[in-house]
C-alpha positions in Angstrom: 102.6 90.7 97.5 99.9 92.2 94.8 98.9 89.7 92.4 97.1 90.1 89.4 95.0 88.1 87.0 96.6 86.8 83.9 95.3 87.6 80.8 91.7 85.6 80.5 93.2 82.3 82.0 91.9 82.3 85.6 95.0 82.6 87.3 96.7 85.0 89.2 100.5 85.5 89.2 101.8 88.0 91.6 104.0 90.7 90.1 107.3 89.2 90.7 107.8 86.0 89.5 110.9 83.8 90.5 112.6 82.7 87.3 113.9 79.7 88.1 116.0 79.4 84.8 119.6 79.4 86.7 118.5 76.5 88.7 121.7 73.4 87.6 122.4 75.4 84.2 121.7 78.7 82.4 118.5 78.1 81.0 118.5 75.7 78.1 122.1 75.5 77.3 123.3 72.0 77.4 126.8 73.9 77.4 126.0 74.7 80.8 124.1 71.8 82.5 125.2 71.1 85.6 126.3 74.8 86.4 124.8 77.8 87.1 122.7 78.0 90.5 123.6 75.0 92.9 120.6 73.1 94.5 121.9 74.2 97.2 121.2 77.7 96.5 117.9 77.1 94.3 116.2 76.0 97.8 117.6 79.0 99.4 116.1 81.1 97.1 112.5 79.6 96.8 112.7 80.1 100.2 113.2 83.5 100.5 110.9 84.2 97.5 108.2 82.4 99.7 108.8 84.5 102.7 108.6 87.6 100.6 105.5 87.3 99.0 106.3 85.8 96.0 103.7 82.8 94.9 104.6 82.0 91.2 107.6 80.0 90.0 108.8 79.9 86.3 110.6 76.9 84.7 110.8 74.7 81.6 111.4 70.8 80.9 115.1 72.0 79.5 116.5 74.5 82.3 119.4 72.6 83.8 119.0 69.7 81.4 115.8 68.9 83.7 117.2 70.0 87.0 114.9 73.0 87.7 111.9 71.5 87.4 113.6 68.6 89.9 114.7 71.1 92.2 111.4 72.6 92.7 109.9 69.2 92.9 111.9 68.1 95.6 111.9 71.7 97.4 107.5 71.6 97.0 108.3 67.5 99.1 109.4 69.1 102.1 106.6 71.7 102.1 103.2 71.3 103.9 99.8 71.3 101.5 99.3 74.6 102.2 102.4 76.1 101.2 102.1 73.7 98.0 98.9 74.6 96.9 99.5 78.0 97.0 102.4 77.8 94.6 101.6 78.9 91.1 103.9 76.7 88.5 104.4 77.8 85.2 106.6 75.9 83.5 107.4 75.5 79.1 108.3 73.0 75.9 110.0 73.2 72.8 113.7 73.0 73.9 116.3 69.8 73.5 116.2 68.2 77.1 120.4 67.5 75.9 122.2 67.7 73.4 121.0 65.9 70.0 117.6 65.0 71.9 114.1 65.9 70.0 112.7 69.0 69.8 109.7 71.5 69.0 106.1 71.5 69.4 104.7 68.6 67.9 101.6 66.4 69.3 103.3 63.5 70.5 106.3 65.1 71.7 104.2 67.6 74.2 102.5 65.3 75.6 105.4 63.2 76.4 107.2 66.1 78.1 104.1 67.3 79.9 104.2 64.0 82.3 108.1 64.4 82.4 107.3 67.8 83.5 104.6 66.5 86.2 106.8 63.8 87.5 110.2 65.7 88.0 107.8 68.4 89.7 105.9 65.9 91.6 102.3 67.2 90.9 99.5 66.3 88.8 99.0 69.4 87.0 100.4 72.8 86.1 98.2 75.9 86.6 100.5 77.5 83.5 102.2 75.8 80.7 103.6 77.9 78.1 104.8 77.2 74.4 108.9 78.2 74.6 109.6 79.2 71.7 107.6 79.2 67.4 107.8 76.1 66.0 108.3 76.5 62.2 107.7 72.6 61.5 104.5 72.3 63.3 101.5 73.5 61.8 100.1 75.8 64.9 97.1 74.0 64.4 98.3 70.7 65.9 100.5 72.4 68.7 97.4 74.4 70.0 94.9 70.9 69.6 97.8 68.8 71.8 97.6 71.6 74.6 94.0 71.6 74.6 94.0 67.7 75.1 96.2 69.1 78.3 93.6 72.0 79.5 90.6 68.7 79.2 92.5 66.5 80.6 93.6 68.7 83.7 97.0 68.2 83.6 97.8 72.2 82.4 95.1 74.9 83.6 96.1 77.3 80.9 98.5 78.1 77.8 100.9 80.7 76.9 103.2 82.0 74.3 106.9 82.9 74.6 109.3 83.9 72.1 106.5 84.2 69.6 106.5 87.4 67.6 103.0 89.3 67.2 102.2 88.3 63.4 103.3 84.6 65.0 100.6 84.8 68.2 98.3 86.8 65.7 97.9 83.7 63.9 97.7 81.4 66.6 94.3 83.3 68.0 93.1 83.4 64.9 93.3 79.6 64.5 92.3 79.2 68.1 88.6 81.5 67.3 88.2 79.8 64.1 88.8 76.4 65.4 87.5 76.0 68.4 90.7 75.3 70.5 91.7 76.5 73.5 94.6 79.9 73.0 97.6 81.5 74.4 96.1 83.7 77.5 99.6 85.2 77.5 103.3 86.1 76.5 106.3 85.5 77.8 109.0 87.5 76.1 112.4 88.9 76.8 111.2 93.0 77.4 113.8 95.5 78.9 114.7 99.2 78.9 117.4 97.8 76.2 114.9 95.4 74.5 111.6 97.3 73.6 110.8 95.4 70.4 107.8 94.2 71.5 105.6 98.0 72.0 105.3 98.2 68.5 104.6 94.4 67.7 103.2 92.5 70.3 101.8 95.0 72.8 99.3 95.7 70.2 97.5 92.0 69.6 98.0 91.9 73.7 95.8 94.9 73.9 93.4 93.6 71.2 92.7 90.1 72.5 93.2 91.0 76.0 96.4 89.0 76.8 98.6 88.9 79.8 102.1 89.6 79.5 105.1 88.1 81.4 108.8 89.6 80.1 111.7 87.9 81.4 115.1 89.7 81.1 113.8 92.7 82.3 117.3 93.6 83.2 118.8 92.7 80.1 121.5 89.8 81.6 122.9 92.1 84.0 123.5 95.1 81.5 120.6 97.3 83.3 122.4 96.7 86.9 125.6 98.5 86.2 127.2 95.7 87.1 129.5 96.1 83.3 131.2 99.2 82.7 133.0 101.7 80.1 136.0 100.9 79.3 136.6 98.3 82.2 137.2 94.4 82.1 134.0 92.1 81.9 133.2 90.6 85.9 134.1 86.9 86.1 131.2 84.4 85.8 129.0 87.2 84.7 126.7 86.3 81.4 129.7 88.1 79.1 131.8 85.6 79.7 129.6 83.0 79.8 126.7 83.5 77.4 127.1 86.7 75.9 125.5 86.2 72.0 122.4 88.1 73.5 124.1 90.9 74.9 127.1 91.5 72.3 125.3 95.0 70.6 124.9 96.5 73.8 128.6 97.5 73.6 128.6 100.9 71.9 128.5 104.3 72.9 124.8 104.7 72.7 124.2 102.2 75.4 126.5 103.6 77.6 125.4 106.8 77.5 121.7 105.7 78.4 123.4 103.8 81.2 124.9 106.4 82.2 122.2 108.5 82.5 120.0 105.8 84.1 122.5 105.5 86.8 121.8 109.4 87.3 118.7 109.0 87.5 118.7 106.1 89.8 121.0 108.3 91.9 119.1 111.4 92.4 116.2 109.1 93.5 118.4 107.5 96.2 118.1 104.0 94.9 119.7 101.5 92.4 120.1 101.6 88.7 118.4 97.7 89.1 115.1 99.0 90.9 114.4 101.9 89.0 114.9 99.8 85.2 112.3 97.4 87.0 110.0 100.6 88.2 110.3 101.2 84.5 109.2 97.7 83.8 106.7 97.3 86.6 105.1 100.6 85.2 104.4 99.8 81.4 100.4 99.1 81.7 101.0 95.7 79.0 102.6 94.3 81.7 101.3 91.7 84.4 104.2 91.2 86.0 107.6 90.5 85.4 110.2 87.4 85.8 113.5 87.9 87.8 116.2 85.2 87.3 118.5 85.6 89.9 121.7 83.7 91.2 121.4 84.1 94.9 119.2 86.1 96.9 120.3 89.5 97.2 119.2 89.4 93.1 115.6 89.7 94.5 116.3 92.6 96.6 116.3 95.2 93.2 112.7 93.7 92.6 111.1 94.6 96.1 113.0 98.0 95.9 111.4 98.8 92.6 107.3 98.1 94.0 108.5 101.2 96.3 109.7 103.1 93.5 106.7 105.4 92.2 107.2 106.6 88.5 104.8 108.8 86.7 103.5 108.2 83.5 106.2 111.2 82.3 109.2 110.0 84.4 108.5 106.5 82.5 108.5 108.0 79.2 111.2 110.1 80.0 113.1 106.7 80.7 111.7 105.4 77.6 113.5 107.9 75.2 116.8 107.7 76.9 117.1 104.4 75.9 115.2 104.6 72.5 
């Protein structure tokens, strides 16, 4: 699979990346700890993501209460070197590893979760290691000084931003020029069809400072697959029932109709609604490559069908306005 170099931090991701967030929970929720993808099927689908090309593996300390970053810990143990050393980790902090546990970006508590990180993973260093969300009670000044002490030390090759807004990762570089300090190389946001906030206010300081850029969600919890439907009853287990805060104003007629028409679109072309919203994605220039979350294997299958989908820069921006 194509890979491509990530923002200035020396590594290259390839343009899927497996999201391992489902792996024993749905990503951060202690609600859901212990459910969402069995371990079971988490080693099942690195190994398909393996065969298929795909080299970098996206986690956090919190995802399954810990679990994730076990799972891929114990799956890398029964690997040979080679395989190992190809695999490109990134994985996050900021999140409550349970509930009522610590949490945010200060000093002391990233470098403690760092060698939690590196034990559960069973590796001595992380080629990515990303901020996971703004910390408000952290001067950015002492968050971006405790992950340089992890790019010197070797234990992290490079640092990233997600969930920040642009005026939020403008400041950051800012500080990071000014000081000396070591900055975010990229972003890791949620960016879909459905979920375009970022063109106006992050794309921009990307462009400027030369950033990489990562979205996960690109399929907006299931809402881009055509897997929910007018008028008909929510699928059991889907994110709806489960989690469905995120996803609750997607349910109006303006949605649908863009669905609608994306699953015309998708038809016409003789492939899925799934692969041609990732086309989309895969096309925006901002974008190094994107993050797919999925519960089993056939999840991946959209993602390979949408590198084979060719867009031009006026099909994409036809897409763009249906959905704006």
């Amino acid at each position: 699979m194509e890979t491509r170099a990530l923002g200035g931090s020396g590594v290259d991701v390839t343009r899927v990346i497996l999201g391992c967030g489902n792996f024993g929970g749905i990503g951060s929720s202690p609600a859901f700890f212990g459910q969402g993808t069995s371990k079971e099927d988490a080693f099942r689908l690195m190994d398909v993501a393996w065969d298929r090309g795909i080299t970098t593996f996206d986690t956090a300390d919190a995802y399954g209460g810990g679990r994730s970053e076990t799972w891929i810990g114990e799956w890398l143990a029964t690997k040979p070197p080679d395989v190992c050393d190809r695999i490109v980790i990134a994985t996050k902090t900021f999140n409550p590893m349970d509930e009522g546990q610590d949490h945010g970006l200060g000093r002391t508590r990233i470098r403690r979760q760092i060698e939690m990180s590196l034990q559960r993973l069973g590796v001595e260093r992380v080629a990515l290691y990303l901020a996971h969300d703004f910390d408000p009670q952290t001067p950015q000044e002492e968050t971006l000084e405790a992950f340089g002490s992890l790019v010197e030390s070797g234990k992290a090759g490079a640092i990233g931003a997600s969930n920040f807004t642009g005026e939020q990762l403008a400041e950051a570089l800012e500080l990071s020029e000014l000081e000396g300090l070591p900055r975010y190389e990229w972003v890791q946001n949620g960016f879909s069809l459905l979920d375009q906030g970022d063109r106006e206010s992050v794309f921009p300081v990307c462009r400027e400072h030369g950033l990489g850029y990562t979205p996960f969600s690109p399929l907006a919890g299931g809402w881009l697959t055509g897997k929910y439907r007018r008028g008909e009853p929510l699928p059991a287990g889907s994110r709806m029932t489960l989690r469905p805060e995120p996803y609750v104003e997607y349910d109006c007629d303006r949605v649908w109709n863009a669905l609608e028409e994306l699953e015309r679109q998708a038809t016409d072309r003789g492939t899925t609604m799934a692969a041609l919203a990732l086309a989309w994605a895969f096309a925006q220039p901002e974008l190094t490559a994107v993050v797919i979350g999925p519960n089993n294997a056939g999840h991946l299958e959209p993602a390979f069908d949408a590198l084979d989908v060719e867009l031009s820069p006026a099909d994409r921006d036809r897409l763009t306005e249906v959905f704006s």
